[in-house]
ROKOL-74092 format. One line per field, with one value per residue (C-alpha): residue in one letter; x, y, z. Coordinates in Angstrom, 1 decimal. Layout:
<rs>
residuo [A,...]
u [X,...]
v [Y,...]
w [Z,...]
</rs>
This chain:
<rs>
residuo [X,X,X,X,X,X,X,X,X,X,X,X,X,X,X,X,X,X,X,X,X,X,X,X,X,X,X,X,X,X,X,X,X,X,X,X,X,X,X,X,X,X,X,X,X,X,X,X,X,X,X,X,X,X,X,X,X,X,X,X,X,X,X,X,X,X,X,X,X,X,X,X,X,X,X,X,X,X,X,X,X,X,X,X,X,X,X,X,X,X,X,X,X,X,X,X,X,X,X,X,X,X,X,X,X,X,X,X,X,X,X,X,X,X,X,X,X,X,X,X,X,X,X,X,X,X,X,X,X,X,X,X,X,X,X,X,X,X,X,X,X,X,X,X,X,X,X,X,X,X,X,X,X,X,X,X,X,X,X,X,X,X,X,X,X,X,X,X,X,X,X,X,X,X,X,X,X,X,X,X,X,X,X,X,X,X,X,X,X,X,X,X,X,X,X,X,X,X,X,X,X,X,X,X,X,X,X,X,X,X,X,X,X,X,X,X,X,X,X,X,X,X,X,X,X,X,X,X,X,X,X,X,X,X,X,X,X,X,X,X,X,X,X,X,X,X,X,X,X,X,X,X,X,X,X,X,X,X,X,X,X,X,X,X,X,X,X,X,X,X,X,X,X,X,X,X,X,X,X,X,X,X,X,X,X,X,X,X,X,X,X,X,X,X,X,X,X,X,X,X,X,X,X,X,X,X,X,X,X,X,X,X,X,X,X,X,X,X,X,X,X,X,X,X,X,X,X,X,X,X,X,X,X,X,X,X,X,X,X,X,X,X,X,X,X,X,X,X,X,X,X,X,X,X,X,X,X,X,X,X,X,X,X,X,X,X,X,X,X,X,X,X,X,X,X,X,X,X,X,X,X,X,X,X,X,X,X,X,X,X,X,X,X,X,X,X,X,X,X,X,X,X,X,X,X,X,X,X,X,X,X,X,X,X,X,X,X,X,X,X,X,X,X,X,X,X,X,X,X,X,X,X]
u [317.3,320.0,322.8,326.6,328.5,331.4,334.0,336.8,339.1,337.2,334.2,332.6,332.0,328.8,328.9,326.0,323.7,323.0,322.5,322.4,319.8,317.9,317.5,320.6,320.1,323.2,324.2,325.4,328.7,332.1,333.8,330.0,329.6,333.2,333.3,329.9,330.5,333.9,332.2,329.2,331.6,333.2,330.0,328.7,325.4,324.0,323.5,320.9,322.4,320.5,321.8,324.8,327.0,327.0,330.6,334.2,335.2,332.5,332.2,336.2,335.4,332.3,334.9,337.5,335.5,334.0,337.3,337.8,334.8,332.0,328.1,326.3,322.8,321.4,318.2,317.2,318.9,320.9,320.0,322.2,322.7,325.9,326.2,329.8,331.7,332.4,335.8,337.4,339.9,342.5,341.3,342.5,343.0,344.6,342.4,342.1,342.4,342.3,342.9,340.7,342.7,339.8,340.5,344.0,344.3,341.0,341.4,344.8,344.1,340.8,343.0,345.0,342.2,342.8,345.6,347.3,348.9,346.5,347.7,346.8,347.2,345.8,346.1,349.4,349.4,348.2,351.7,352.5,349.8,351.1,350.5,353.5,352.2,349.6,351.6,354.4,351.3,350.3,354.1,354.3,351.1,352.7,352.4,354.7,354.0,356.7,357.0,355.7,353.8,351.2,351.4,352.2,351.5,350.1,351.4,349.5,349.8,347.3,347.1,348.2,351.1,350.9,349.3,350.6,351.7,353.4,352.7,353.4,350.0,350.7,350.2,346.6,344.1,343.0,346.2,344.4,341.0,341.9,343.7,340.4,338.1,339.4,340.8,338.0,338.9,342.4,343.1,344.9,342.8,344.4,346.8,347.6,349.5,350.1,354.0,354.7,353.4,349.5,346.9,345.4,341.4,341.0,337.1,337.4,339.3,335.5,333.6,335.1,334.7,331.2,330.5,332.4,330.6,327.2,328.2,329.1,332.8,334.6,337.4,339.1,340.8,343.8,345.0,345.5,346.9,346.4,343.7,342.4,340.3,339.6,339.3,335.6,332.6,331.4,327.4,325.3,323.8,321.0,321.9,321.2,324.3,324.5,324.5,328.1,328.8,332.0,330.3,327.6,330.0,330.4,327.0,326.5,329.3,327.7,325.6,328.4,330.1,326.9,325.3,322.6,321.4,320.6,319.5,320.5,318.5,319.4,322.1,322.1,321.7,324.6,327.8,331.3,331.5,334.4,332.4,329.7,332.9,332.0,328.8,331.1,333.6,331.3,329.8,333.3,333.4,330.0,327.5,323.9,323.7,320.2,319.5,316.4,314.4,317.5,317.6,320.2,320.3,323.5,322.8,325.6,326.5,327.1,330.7,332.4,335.5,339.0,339.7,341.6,340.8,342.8,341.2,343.9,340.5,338.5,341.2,339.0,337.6,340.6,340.3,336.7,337.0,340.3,338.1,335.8,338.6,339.9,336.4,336.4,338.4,340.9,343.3,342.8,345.3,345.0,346.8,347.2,346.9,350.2,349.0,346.9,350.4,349.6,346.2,344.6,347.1,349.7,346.6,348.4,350.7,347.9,345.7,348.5,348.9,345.7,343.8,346.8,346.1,342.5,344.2,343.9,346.5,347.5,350.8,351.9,353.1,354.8,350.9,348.8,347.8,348.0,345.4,344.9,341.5,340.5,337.1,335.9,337.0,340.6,339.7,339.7,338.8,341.4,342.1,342.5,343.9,341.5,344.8,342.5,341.2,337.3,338.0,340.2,337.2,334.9,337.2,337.7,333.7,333.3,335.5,333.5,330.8,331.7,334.7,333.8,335.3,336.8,337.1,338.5,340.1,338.6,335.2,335.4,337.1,334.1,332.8,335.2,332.4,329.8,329.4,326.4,328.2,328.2,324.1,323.7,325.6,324.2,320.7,321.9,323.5,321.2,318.0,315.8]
v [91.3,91.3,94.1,93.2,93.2,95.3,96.6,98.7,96.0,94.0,92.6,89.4,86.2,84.9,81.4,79.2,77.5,74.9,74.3,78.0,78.3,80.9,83.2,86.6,89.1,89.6,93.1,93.8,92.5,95.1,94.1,94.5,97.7,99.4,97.8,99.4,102.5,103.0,102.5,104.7,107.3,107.1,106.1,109.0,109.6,108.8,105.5,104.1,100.9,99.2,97.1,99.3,98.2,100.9,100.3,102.0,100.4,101.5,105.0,105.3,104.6,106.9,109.9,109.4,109.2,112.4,113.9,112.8,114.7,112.3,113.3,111.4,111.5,108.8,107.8,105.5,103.1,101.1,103.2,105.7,107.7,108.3,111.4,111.2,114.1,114.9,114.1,113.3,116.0,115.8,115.8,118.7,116.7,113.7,110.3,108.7,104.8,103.3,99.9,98.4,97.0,98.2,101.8,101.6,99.7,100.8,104.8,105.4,104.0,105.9,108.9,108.4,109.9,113.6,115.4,117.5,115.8,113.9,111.9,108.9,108.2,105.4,103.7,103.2,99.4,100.4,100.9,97.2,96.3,95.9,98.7,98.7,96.7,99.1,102.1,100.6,99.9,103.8,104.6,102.9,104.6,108.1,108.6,109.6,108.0,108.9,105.9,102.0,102.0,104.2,107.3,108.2,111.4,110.2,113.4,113.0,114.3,116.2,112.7,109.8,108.3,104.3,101.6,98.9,97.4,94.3,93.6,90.6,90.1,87.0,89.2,90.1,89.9,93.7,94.3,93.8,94.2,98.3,98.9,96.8,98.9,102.2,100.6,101.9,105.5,105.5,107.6,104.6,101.6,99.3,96.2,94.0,91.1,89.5,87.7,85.6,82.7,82.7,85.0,84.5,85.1,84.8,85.0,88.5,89.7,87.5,89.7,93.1,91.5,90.7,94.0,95.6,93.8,94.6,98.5,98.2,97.7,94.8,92.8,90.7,87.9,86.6,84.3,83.6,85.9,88.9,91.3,94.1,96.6,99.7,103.3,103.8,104.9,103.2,102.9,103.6,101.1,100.9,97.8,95.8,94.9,91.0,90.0,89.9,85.7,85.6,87.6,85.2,82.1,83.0,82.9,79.4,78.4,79.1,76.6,74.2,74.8,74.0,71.6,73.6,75.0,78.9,80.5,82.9,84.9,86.1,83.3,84.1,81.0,82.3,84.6,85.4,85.8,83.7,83.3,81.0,78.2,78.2,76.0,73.4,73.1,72.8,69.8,68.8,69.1,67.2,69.9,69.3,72.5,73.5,75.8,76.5,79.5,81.9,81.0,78.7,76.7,75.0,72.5,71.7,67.8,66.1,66.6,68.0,66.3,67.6,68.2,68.9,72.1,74.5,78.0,80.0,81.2,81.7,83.0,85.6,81.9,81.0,82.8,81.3,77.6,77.6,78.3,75.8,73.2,73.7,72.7,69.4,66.5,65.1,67.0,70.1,71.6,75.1,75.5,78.0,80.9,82.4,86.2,86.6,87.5,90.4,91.5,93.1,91.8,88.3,86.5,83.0,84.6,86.2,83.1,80.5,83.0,83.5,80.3,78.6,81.0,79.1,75.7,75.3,72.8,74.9,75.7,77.7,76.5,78.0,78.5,77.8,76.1,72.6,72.4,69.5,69.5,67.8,69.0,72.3,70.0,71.3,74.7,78.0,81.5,83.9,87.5,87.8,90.5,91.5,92.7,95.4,92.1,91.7,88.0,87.6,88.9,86.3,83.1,84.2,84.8,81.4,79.7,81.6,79.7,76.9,78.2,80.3,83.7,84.6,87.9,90.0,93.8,95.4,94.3,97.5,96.0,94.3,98.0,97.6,95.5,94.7,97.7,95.3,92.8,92.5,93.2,90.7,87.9,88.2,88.1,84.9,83.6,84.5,85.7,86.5]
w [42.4,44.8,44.4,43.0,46.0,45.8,48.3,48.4,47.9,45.3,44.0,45.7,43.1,43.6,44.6,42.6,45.3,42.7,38.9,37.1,35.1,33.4,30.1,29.1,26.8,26.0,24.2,20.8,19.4,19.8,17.2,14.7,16.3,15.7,12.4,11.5,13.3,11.3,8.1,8.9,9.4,5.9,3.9,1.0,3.5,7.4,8.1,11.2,13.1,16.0,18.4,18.9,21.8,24.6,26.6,26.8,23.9,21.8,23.5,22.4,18.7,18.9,20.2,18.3,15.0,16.5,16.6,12.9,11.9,12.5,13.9,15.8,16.9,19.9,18.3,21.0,23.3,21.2,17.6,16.3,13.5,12.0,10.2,7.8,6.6,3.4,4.5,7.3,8.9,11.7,15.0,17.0,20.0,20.9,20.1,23.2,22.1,26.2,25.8,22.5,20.0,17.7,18.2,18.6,14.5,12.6,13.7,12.6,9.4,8.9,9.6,7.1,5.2,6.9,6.1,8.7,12.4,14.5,18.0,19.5,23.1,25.5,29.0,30.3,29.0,25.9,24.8,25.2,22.7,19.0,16.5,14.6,11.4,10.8,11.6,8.9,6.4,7.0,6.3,2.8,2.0,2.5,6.2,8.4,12.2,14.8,16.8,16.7,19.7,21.6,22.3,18.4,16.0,12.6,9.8,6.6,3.7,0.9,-1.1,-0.1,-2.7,-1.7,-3.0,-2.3,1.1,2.5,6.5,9.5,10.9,12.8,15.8,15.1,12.2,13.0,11.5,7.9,9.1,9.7,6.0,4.1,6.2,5.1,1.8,-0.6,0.3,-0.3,-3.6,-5.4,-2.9,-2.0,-2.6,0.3,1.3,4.8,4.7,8.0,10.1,9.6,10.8,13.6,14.7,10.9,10.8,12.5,8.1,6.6,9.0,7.8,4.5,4.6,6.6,3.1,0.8,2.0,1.9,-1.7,-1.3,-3.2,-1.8,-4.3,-2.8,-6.2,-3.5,0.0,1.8,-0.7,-0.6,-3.2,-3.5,-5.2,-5.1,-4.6,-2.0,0.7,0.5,3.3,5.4,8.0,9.9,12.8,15.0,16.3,19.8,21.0,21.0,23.0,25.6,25.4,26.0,30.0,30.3,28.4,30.4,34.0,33.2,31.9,35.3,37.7,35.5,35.1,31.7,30.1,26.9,25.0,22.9,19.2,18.3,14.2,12.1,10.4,11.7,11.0,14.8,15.9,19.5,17.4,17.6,22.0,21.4,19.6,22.3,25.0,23.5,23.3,27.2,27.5,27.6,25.4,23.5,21.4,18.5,17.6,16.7,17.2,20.6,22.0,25.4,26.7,29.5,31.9,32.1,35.1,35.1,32.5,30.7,29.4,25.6,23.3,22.0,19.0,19.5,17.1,14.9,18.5,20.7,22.5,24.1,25.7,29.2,29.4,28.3,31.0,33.3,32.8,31.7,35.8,36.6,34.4,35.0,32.7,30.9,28.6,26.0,24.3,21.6,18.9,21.1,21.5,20.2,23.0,25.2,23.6,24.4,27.1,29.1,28.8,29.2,29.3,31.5,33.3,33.5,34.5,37.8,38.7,38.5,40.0,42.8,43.3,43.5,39.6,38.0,35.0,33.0,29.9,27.1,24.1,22.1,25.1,28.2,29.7,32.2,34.3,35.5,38.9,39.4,41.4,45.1,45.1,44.3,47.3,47.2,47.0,45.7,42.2,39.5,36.7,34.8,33.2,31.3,30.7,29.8,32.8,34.8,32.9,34.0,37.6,37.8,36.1,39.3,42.0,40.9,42.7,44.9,48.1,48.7,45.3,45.2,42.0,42.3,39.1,38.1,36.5,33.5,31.9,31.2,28.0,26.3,28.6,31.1,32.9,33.6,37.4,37.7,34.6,36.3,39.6,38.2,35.9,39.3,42.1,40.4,43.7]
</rs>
């Protein structure tokens, strides 16, 4: 297999010679793993979990539980143990959170359960990423947090005193997902309620539901919006960690993009994984997608069409499918996405800049993108910003596909959730 090519000033796309085809393993989902990580961690005894994603966002999880108190053995490529405390205790040194919105939401509230001062830092644009809901949850649970953004000092006390708590988390559904996760272990539990526009990425709160569930841990549901749960253990669990579907989807979509057609591996029958929605929408573009046997195969069509596609429950898609809507022909809206201005980066912001830069016709609008798709003829090369993004790195690959000379700063970035990412491509891409 031929090496990535990567320079000083960038890494080269590789430009498809014809139809991609072929078959990706793609590695175990980030948000399974930190879910099941977090809840080893604060289970009554070790728990083994296979499949466990190896990348910086998973590695900042691992360390930061560590800090918390947590052991961990490495069993075997992707098989660790998790070895929980009795209880949890402050770290002694700052939690480094980078740039994963996991870390960031799902620690603090697991260190709520450790009384004494423990700090949380991250990567300079950490800071613009919102915390503040789950920082004001931890308040009216009896923690002090001196600021509403990273770099912050959590100061908890003996026994927490709250119970019940009242956030906004229009701006992200880990907002709830990191109070149910620690929930059980909170002296009184829990009693939660989400007032504002809705929730966004909602099948990410039924994922750290089910993942509760199956560890023993109830989460009553008296209407919408309104979770409870309470006081009680979390059971240990041996589990085995899905493939990671949204970081499946660029691979599918290579093949969407060259009219060519590749399998993936794995594909559960059934998932909470919002990145399962990606096989629907490309057969909304025109694609021929299978399922069969756990594996599935998308096959490009001839040319690919415009949509109109609502991704408020899939949002981590959007960077991906505007790729591949540039590439169609016809017009694509993508709506319901105006959170992800807060992600990694502005990635409307962020997308709208540089696929304009390749000759794409694309605009922002106030919960999404209006792309108007011409085909890959009008498209160049250029330089590109990665904006620290992993998605953005994922659309601009998609459009060297076809597009000579695109080149993109920071491959680097994809190490948040898929560390292989340049050697995996190329092999998908140019497999000789």
């Amino acid at each position: 297999m031929p090496e990535p090519s990567s320079t000083a000033t960038g890494w080269s796309a590789a430009r498809a010679g014809g139809p991609v085809s072929g078959r990706v393993v793609v590695p175990g989902s980030k948000s399974q793993t930190n879910r099941a990580l977090l809840l080893a961690g604060l289970a009554q005894s070790p728990s083994d979990l296979d499949g466990v994603l190896d990348s910086r966002d998973t590695e900042l999880m691992r360390a930061g539980l560590a800090g918390l108190g947590v052991g961990f053995q490495d069993l075997a490529p992707g098989r660790v143990r998790v070895l929980p405390p009795h209880q949890l205790h402050a770290a002694t040194s700052a939690i480094d959170c980078g740039l994963a919105g996991t870390v960031m939401r799902f620690l603090p509230a697991a260190a709520a359960l450790a009384p004494g001062s423990t700090r949380f830092i991250g990567d300079p644009a950490a800071s613009a990423r919102p915390v503040a809901p789950v920082l004001d949850a931890l308040r009216q649970l009896g923690v002090r947090a001196d600021a509403d953004q990273l770099p912050f000092r959590l100061d908890v006390p003996q026994r927490l005193t709250g119970r019940r708590v009242t956030i906004d988390s229009s701006g992200s559904s880990q907002f709830i997902s990191a109070l149910l996760l620690s929930g059980a272990r909170y002296p009184g539990g829990l009693d939660l309620r989400h007032v504002g526009p809705s929730i966004p990425s909602a099948p990410h709160i039924q994922m750290t539901c089910q993942m509760l569930a199956e560890r023993g841990v109830h989460v009553d549901t008296p209407e919408a919006d309104h979770w409870l749960i309470a006081p009680g253990p979390v059971a240990a669990l041996d589990a085995t960690v899905e493939p990671d579907l949204t970081n499946a989807a660029v691979f599918l979509a290579a093949a969407m993009a060259t009219g060519g057609s590749v399998s993936v591996p794995g594909w559960p029958v059934r998932t909470t994984q919002p990145g399962a929605d990606f096989l629907d929408i490309a057969q909304l573009m025109g694609a021929a997608v299978d399922l069969s046997e756990q594996t599935v195969t998308v096959t490009g069509p001839r040319r690919l069409n415009g949509a109109d596609i609502d991704l408020h429950e899939a949002s981590e898609l959007t960077p991906v499918v505007a790729a591949l809507a540039v590439l169609a022909e016809g017009r694509t809206e993508i709506h319901g996405v105006a959170h992800i201005r807060g992600h990694e980066t502005d990635r409307l912001a962020a997308l709208e800049t540089e696929l304009s830069a390749l000759g794409a016709d694309i605009r922002q609008i106030a919960d999404g993108l209006v792309i108007e798709g011409h085909g890959p003829g009008e498209l160049h090369g250029g330089v590109v910003c990665c904006h620290a993004d992993h998605r953005m790195a994922h659309a601009e690959a998609l459009i060297g596909l076809v597009a000579d000379g695109v080149l993109l700063d920071d491959i680097s970035c994809t190490s948040k959730t898929m560390p292989r990412f340049p050697a995996m491509w190329l092999g998908l891409v140019d497999p000789r």
